[in-house]
C-alpha positions in Angstrom: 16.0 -4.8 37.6 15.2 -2.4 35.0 12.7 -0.4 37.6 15.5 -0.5 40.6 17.7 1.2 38.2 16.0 3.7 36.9 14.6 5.1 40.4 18.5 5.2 41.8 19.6 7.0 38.4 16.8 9.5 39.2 18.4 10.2 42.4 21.8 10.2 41.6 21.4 12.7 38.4 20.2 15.7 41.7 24.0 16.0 42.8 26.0 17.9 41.4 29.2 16.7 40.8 30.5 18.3 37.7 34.7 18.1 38.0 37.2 21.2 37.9 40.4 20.7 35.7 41.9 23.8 37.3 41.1 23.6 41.3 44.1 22.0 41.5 42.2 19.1 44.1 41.1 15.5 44.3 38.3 15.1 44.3 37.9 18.5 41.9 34.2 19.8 43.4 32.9 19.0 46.8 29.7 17.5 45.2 32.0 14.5 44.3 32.7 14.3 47.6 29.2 14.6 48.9 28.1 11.9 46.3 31.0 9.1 47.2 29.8 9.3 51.3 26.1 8.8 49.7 27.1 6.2 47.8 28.9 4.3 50.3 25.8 4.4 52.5 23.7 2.8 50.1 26.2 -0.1 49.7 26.6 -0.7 53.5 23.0 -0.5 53.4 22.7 -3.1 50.6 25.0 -5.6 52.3 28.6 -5.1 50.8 31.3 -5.3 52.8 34.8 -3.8 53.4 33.3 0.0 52.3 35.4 2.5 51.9 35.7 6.5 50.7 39.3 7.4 51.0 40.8 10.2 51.4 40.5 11.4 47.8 37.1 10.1 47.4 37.7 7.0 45.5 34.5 4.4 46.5 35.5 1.2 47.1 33.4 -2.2 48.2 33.3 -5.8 48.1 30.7 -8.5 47.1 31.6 -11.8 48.8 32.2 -15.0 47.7 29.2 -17.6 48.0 31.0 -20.2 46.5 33.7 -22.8 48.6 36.3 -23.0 45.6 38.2 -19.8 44.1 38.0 -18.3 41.3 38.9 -15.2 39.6 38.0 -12.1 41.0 36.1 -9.3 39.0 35.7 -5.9 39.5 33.4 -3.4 37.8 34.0 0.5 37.8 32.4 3.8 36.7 33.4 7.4 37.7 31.1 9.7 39.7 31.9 12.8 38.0 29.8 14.6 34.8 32.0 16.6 32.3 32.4 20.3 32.8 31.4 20.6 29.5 28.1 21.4 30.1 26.6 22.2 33.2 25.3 19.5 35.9 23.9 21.6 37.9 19.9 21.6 39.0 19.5 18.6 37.0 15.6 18.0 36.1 15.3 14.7 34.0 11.8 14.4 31.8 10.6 10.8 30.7 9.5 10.0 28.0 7.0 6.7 28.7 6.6 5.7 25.2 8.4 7.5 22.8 6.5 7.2 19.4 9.8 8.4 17.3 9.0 12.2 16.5 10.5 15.3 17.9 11.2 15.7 21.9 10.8 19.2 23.1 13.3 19.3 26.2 12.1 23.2 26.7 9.3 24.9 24.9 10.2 28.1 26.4 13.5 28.2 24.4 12.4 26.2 21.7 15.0 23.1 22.8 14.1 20.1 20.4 15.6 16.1 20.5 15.0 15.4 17.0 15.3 12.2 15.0 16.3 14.8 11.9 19.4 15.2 14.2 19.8 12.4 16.1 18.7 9.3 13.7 19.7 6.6 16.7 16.6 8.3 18.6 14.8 5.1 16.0 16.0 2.8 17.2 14.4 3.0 20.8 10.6 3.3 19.0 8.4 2.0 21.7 10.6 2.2 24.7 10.4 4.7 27.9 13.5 7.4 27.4 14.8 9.4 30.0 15.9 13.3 28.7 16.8 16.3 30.0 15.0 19.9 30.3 17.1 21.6 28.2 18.8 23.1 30.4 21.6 21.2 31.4 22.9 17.7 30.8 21.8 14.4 31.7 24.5 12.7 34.3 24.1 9.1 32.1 28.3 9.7 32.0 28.6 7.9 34.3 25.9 7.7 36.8 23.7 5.3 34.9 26.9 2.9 35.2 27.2 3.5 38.8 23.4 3.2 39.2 23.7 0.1 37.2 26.7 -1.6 38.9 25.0 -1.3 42.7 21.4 -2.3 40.9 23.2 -5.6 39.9 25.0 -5.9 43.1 21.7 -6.1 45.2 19.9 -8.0 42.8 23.1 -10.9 43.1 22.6 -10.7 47.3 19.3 -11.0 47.2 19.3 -13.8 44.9 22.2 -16.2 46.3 20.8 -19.1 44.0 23.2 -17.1 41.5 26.7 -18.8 42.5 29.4 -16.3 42.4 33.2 -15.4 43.4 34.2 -12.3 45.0 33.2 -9.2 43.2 34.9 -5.7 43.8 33.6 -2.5 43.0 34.7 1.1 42.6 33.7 4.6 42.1 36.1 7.0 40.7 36.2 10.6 41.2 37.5 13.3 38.1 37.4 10.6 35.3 36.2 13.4 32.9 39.5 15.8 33.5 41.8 12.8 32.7 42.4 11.9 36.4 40.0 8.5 37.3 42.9 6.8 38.0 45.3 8.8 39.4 45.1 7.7 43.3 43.4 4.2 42.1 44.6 1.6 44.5 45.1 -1.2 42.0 46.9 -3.7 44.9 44.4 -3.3 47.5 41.5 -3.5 45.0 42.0 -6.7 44.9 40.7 -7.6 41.2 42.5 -9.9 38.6 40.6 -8.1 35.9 37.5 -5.2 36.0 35.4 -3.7 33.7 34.5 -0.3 33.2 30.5 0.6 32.9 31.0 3.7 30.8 29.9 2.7 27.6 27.9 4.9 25.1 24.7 2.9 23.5 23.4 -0.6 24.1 25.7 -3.5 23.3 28.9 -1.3 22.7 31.9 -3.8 24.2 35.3 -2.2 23.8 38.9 -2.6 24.5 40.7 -0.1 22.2 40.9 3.5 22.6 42.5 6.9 21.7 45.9 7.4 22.8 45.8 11.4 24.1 47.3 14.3 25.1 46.9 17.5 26.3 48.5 20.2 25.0 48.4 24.3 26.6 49.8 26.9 24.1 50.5 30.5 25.6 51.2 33.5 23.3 52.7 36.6 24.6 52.1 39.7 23.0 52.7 43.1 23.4 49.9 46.2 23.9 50.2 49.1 22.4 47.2 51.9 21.7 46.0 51.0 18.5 46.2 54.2 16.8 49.8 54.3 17.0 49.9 50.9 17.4 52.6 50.0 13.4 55.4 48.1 13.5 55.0 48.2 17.6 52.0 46.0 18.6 52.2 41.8 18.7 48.5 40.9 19.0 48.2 37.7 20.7 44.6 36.9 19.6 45.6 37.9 16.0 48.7 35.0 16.3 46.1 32.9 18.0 44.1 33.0 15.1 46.9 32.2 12.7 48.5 29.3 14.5 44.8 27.9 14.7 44.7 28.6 10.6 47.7 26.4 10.4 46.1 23.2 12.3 44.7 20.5 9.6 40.7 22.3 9.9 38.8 18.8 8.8 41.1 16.6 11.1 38.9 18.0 14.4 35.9 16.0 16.2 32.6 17.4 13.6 34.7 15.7 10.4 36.3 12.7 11.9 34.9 8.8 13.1 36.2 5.5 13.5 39.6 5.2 13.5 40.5 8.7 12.3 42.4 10.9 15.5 42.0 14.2 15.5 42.9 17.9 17.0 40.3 19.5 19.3 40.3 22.9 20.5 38.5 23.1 24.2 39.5 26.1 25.5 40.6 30.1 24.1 41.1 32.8 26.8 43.0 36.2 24.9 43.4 39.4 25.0 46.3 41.7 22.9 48.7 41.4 25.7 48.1 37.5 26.5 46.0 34.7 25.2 45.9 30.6 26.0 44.7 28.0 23.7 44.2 24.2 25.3 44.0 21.4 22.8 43.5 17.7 23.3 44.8 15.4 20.7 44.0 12.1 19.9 45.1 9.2 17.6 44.8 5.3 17.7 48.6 4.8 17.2 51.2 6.5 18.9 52.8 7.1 16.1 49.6 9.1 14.7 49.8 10.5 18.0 53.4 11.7 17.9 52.9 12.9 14.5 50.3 15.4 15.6 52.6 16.4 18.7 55.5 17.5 15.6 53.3 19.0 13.6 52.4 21.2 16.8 55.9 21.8 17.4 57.0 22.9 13.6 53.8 25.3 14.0 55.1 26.7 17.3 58.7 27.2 15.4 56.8 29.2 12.8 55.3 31.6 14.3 58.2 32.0 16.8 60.2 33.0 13.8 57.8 35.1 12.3 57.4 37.0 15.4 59.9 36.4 17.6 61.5 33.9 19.9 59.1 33.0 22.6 56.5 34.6 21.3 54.6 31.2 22.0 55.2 28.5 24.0 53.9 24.7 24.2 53.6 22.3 26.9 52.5 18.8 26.1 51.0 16.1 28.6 50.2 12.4 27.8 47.0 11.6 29.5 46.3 8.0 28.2 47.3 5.0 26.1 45.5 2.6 23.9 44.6 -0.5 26.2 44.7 -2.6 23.2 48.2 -3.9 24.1 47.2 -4.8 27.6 44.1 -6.3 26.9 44.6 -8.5 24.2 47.2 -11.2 26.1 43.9 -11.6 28.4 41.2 -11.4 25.0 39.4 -14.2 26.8 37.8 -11.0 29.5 36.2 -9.8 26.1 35.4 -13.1 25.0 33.6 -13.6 28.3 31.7 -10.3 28.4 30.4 -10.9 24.8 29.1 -14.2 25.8 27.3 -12.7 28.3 25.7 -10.2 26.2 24.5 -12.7 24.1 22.8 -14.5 27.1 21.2 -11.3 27.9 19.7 -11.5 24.5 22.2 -7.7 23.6 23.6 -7.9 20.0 27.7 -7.1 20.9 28.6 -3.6 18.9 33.0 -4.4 19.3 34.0 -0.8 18.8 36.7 1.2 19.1 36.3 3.9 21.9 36.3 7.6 20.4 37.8 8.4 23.8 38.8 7.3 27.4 37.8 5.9 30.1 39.4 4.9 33.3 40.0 1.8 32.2 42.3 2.5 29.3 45.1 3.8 32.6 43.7 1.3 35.0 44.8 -1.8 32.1 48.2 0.0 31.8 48.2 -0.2 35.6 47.9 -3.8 36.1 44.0 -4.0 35.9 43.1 -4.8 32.2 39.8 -3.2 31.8 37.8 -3.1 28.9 34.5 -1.3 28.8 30.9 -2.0 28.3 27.9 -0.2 27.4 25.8 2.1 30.1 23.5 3.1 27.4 23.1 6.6 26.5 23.5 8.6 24.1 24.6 12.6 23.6 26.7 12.3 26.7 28.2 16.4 27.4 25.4 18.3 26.4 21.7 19.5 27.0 20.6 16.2 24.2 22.1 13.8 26.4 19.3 10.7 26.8 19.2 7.2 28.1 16.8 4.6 26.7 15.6 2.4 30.4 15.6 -1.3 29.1 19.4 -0.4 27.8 19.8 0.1 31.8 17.9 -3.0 32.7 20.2 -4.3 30.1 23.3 -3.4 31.7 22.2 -5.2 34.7 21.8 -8.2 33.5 25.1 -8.0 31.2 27.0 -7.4 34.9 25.1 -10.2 36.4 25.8 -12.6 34.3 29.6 -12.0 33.8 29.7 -12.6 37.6 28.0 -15.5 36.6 30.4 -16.6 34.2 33.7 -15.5 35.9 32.4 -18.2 38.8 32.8 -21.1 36.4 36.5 -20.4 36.2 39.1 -21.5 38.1 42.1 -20.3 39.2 
């Protein structure tokens, strides 16, 4: 499976489908769009049934039954968009055949290096045949390798119906990365009793607990005024900007914090005297960790209000997602099941708490508990992004086999 895989990644990682969090539209880009009628194709074509795009671009398809008794049905999912982070577009991935464990150079022009120094994990795939990025742009593994994975699997099971299996159901999600996979998911008509996502980060990573998050928008008003006559008149808004950022805990962000520690992250800062925005995201295991950084948030807000009058600053707060912890553990056997199958596939299970979201962390508190499994990169967001192929080949077989699995049990 490992060569199917890798030639449909290849192709997927050309379109374009970076998301928007401000157009406002679902999908966000057209090139989501584009992608989801591509995709759909290629199922028909493999010999799913009941494929649909719907109207916001949501992918959805069926693997029948080859079995005369039920059993549970399964789904898998992964999202078609890549994180406006960094930029999707022009993708050119490189491969690296046999990569002997030294430095990668992604771009000689600009000096662009994947280094071991940096990234010690790089080790670990000594030997194996990488796929990287030029340098200029990221890779697309989040999430294409899962979707390239999922429908790799998928063909492999109908050309092979010696494999006994229940129904299977899959999906592809648009916007994932702006906090919106599952906003128009159709949870009833999917049809699954449980799913897995297929966004995982390295090989054998297996998890079902996850930030809880929120979003949070400030907006600071301030007041122009020619800066040479500019005493006891002028409220620069970049200059309050500044001092509510001072006032945020500085080693409780992303580049000090792992494991189970949450954390404040600044993503976005647009000012000028008269007006300036910050956007955070916050994130914490617990929700009371969680409401704890909202307060502290608030009681900065009130500060600087009263230092510089009311309304001066305002904050808006949005929950995006909740730890699917609670709704997974009543059904811990789905984990149980997918670690087995790991095992078969000869993958060591890495149980992990996810740094993050996915759209199964809303999908479980939807009805669909969802835990997530490894598509095997690394670096996702950013020009180091890479994917080791026999994690992919991996993946494939990990999916296979809890299909497998899932049509030993009865309902």
């Amino acid at each position: 499976m490992e060569k199917n895989v890798v030639e449909r990644f290849l192709r997927y990682v050309k379109y374009n489908t970076c998301s928007d969090s401000v157009s406002g539209k679902t999908p966000s880009t057209d090139g989501q769009r584009e992608f989801a009628l591509i995709l759909a194709a290629e199922l028909k074509a493999i010999g799913l049934v009941d494929v649909e795009v719907d109207m916001w671009s949501y992918v959805y398809a069926t693997l029948p039954t080859n079995m005369n008794r039920a059993t549970p049905v399964v789904g898998f999912v992964s999202h078609m968009d890549t994180s406006p982070d960094y930029t999707g577009k022009n993708v050119s991935p490189q491969l690296v055949p046999d990569y002997n464990g030294g430095d990668i150079v992604l771009n000689k022009e600009s000096n662009i290096i994947l280094s071991p120094d940096v990234f010690p994990e790089l080790k670990k795939y000594v030997g194996q045949q990488l796929i990287v990025t030029n340098g200029k742009t990221l890779l697309g593994a989040d999430d294409k390798a899962g979707i390239a994975e999922i429908i790799t699997a998928m063909e492999y099971l109908i050309n092979h119906p010696e494999v006994k299996h229940g129904q299977v159901k899959i999906a592809f999600t648009p916007d994932e990365e702006i906090g919106e996979g599952a906003d128009h998911f159709n949870v009833a008509d999917f049809g699954a009793d449980f799913a897995y996502t297929i966004d995982g980060g390295e090989i054998g990573e297996l998890e079902y607990e996850n930030f809880n998050a929120s979003g949070v928008k400030i907006v600071i008003h301030g007041s122009s005024v020619h800066p040479g006559y500019a005493k006891g008149k002028m409220k620069n808004s970049v200059t309050i900007g500044n001092k509510l950022l001072a006032m945020v805990p500085n080693f409780e962000v992303p580049e000090h914090t792992d494991g189970y520690q949450g954390f404040y992250h600044v993503t976005r800062i647009n000012g000028s005297v008269e007006h300036t925005e910050i956007e955070f995201i916050i994130r914490d295991f617990t929700l009371s960790g969680l409401n704890e950084r909202k307060e502290l948030l608030k009681s900065v807000v009130e500060m600087i209000n009263a230092e510089f009058g009311e309304n001066t600053v305002e904050l808006a707060l949005k929950d995006q997602y909740f730890n699917m912890r609670e709704k997974i553990e009543p059904v811990k056997y789905i984990v149980d099941l997918a670690e087995q199958a790991m095992l078969e596939a000869g993958v060591v299970p890495k149980i992990v708490p996810i740094r993050g979201g996915t759209d199964g962390s809303r999908l479980s508190y939807m009805g669909l508990p969802c835990p997530n499994i490894f598509a095997g990169g690394h670096n996702f967001h950013g020009k180091y992004e890479y994917i080791p192929t026999p994690s992919m080949g991996k993946a494939c077989e990990v999916i296979v086999r809890i299909v497998e699995k899932v049509g030993l049990l009865s309902v």
